[in-house]
C-alpha positions, 0 to 999 in steps of 0.5 A: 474537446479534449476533457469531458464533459462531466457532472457529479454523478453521486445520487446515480445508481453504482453501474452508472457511476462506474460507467461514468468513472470508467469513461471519465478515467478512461479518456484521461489514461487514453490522453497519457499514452498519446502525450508520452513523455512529452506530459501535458504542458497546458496548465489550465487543461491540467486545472481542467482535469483536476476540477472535472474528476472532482465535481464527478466523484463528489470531492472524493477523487482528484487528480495531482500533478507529478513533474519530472523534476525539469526546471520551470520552463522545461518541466513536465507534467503527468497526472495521478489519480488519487483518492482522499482520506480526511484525519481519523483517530484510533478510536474511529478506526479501532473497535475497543479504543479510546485513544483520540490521538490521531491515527499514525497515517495522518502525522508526518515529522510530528506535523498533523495532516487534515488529510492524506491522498492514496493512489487510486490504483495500482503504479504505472510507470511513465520516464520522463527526463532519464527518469521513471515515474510511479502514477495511479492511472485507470485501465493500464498494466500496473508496474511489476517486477521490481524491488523495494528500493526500485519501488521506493524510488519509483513512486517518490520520483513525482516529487515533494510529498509523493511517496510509496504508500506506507504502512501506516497509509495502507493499516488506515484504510484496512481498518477503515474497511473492516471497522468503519465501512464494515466491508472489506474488499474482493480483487483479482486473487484468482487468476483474474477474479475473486475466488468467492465469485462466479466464472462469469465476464462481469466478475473479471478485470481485463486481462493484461499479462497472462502467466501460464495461459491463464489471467494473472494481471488485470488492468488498474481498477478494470474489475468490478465495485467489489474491488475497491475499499469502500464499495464504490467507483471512488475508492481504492482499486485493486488492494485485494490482490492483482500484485503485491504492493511493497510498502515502506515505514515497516520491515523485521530485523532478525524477527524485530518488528521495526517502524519509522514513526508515524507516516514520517516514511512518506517523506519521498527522500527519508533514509529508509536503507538498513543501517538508517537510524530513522527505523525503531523498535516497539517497547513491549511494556508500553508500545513506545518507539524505541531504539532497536535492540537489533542493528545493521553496521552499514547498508550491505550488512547482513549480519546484524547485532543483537542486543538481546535485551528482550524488551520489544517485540519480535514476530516468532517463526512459530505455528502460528506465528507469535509476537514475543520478546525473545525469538525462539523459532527462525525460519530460512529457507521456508517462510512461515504463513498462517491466518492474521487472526491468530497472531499472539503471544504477549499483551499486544499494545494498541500501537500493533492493531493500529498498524494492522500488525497484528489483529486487535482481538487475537482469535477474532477471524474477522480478517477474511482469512488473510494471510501472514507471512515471515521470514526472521533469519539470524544473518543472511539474506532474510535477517532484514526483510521489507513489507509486501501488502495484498497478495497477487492474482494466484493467493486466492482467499489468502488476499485481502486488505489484511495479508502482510508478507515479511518474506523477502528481502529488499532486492527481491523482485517478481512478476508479482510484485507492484507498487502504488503512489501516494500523496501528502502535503508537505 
């Protein structure tokens, strides 16, 4: 039987699941790598697949189907391994709020989402049809070294509705688990294990790529329960280091914050290029998206135009970091880092905590001592620099669901830099 037999396992004590996760998962991921780029064609064994992870996991866990975007005849197909997150509003996920909109996570060109789908791990690579594809998969070597646009393509390669998981996506579950689950999440930040645990075997992932002779990244989701979102075998892995894992729908221009609105960057084909007119400003009276007051002329334009208007909001390269209206301190060379909890500056609107831009109570030191970085040149290279999350295997308690990095510039590329798919249906 190439598909397992399975029952849903939800009343089982954790390391029962987790045993029944990691086989279950583990004979899938088995399955891929003997298929190859030949994918698997039947597809009442996919609807196999797809129904046993979801009677195992309780409807928390699926598994979607990517194609490599051959005709109906020649198509193939490879599985990733999501998990599902029904609508929230602010006020579910912030502490002091009473806004009842829905979280920005769950709109998508101005069309409410009932619900989104985040890849369980990190991205794997599979090519298929001259082309590479982004999926969430159990036990393998996430996808490294690569640049935001490479990362952006990679995982919007699986077709309509899959995407790079977002800003907006990732802020959700971030507050989710610090909010809602009261829990945030332990990873591989220190060279294979949490820096709060012990040097012992149960703590460590399974190494897959050693740097330096030491651990540095470890198998999709091969780490403990401590390691996912929520505390269980069915949440996200791996968010809490390993690699770092560009996001879309957020960047800074010149110390701009600017956004693309909503979730609408989960939309696989969006213009998410410099010069695109999708990214907006966030008006400091009111937190309304706005046209920017700083702009591109093309794509390859490196010395944008600002208006100087000082009416939306700026990450100031200050310690610690500010947000403010008009920049006052740059950074080029160095970035500059410090706490998330001590981001301040002017009356921040609800729009920055709901994008865990900055903290919802400046100075609360509840973010586990992520850490935030930026760089907000002029001109050059670091005048527009792309979202990273997470941290990597070396950032020690510095990691974490809340660490959000604006240090590097679209083409940059590092052993520690990852991805992770997403899904919402379009």
């Amino acid at each position: 039987m190439i598909v397992p037999d399975v029952k849903c396992v939800l009343g089982e004590p954790l390391k029962v699941q987790d045993a029944w996760r990691r086989g279950f998962e583990g004979a899938l991921s088995q399955r891929v790598l003997d298929v190859g780029a030949e994918g698997i064609s039947s597809a009442d064994e996919r609807a196999e697949w797809t129904a046993k992870m979801e009677i195992l996991s309780g409807g928390k866990n699926t598994v979607l189907w990517v194609n490599d975007g051959g005709d109906t005849t020649t198509a193939k197909y490879f599985p990733t391994i999501m998990v599902k997150f029904s609508a929230l509003r602010i006020c579910d996920l912030l502490m002091n709020s009473t806004n009842e909109n829905l979280h920005p996570a769950f709109i998508v060109n101005n069309a409410i989402k009932p619900e989104i789908y985040v890849g369980k791990y990190q991205a794997y690579q599979i090519t298929s049809n001259s082309k590479n594809i982004g999926i969430s998969l159990y036990g393998v070597d996430p996808k490294a070294s690569i640049n935001f646009d490479t990362a952006f393509t990679l995982c919007g390669n699986g077709g309509t509705g899959h995407h790079l998981i977002t800003n907006a996506e990732w802020a959700m579950i971030a507050l989710l688990c610090k909010n809602i689950n009261a829990y945030q999440p332990k990873g591989n930040n220190n060279y294979g294990k949490d820096i709060s645990d012990p040097s012992s075997l149960e703590y460590y992932g399974i190494p897959t790529y050693m740097y330096d002779n030491k651990i540095a990244r470890v198998g999709t989701g091969t780490g403990p329960v401590s390691w996912t979102h929520d505390g269980t075998p069915w949440g996200v892995y791996d968010m809490n280091g390993n690699v770092y894992e560009w996001c879309s729908g957020l960047r800074q221009a010149a110390g701009e914050i600017q956004v693309i609105p909503n979730n609408d960057a989960a939309v696989n084909n969006i213009d998410v290029s410099r010069d695109s007119t999708q990214w907006k400003a966030i008006n400091a009276a009111d937190g309304t998206l706005v046209n920017p007051e700083v702009t591109f002329a093309s794509d390859t334009d490196t010395n944008p135009v600002d208006s100087g208007a000082g009416a939306t909001l700026k990450y100031d390269a200050t310690t610690p970091i500010t947000v403010v209206t008009t920049v006052s301190a740059r950074t080029t060379t160095t970035y500059k880092d410090n706490s998330f909890d001590v981001v301040s500056g002017v009356d921040l609107p609800e729009i920055l905590s709901a994008l865990c831009l900055a903290p919802e109570v400046v100075g609360s030191n509840t973010h586990g001592n992520d850490y935030i970085y930026v760089r907000n040149d002029v001109s050059g290279s670091y005048s527009e620099t792309l979202l990273r999350r997470g941290g990597h295997w070396y950032n020690s308690s510095n990691a974490g669901v809340f660490n959000l990095n604006l240090n590097n510039y679209r083409s940059n590329s590092n052993h520690n830099y990852g991805a992770r798919p997403a899904f919402v249906n379009l």
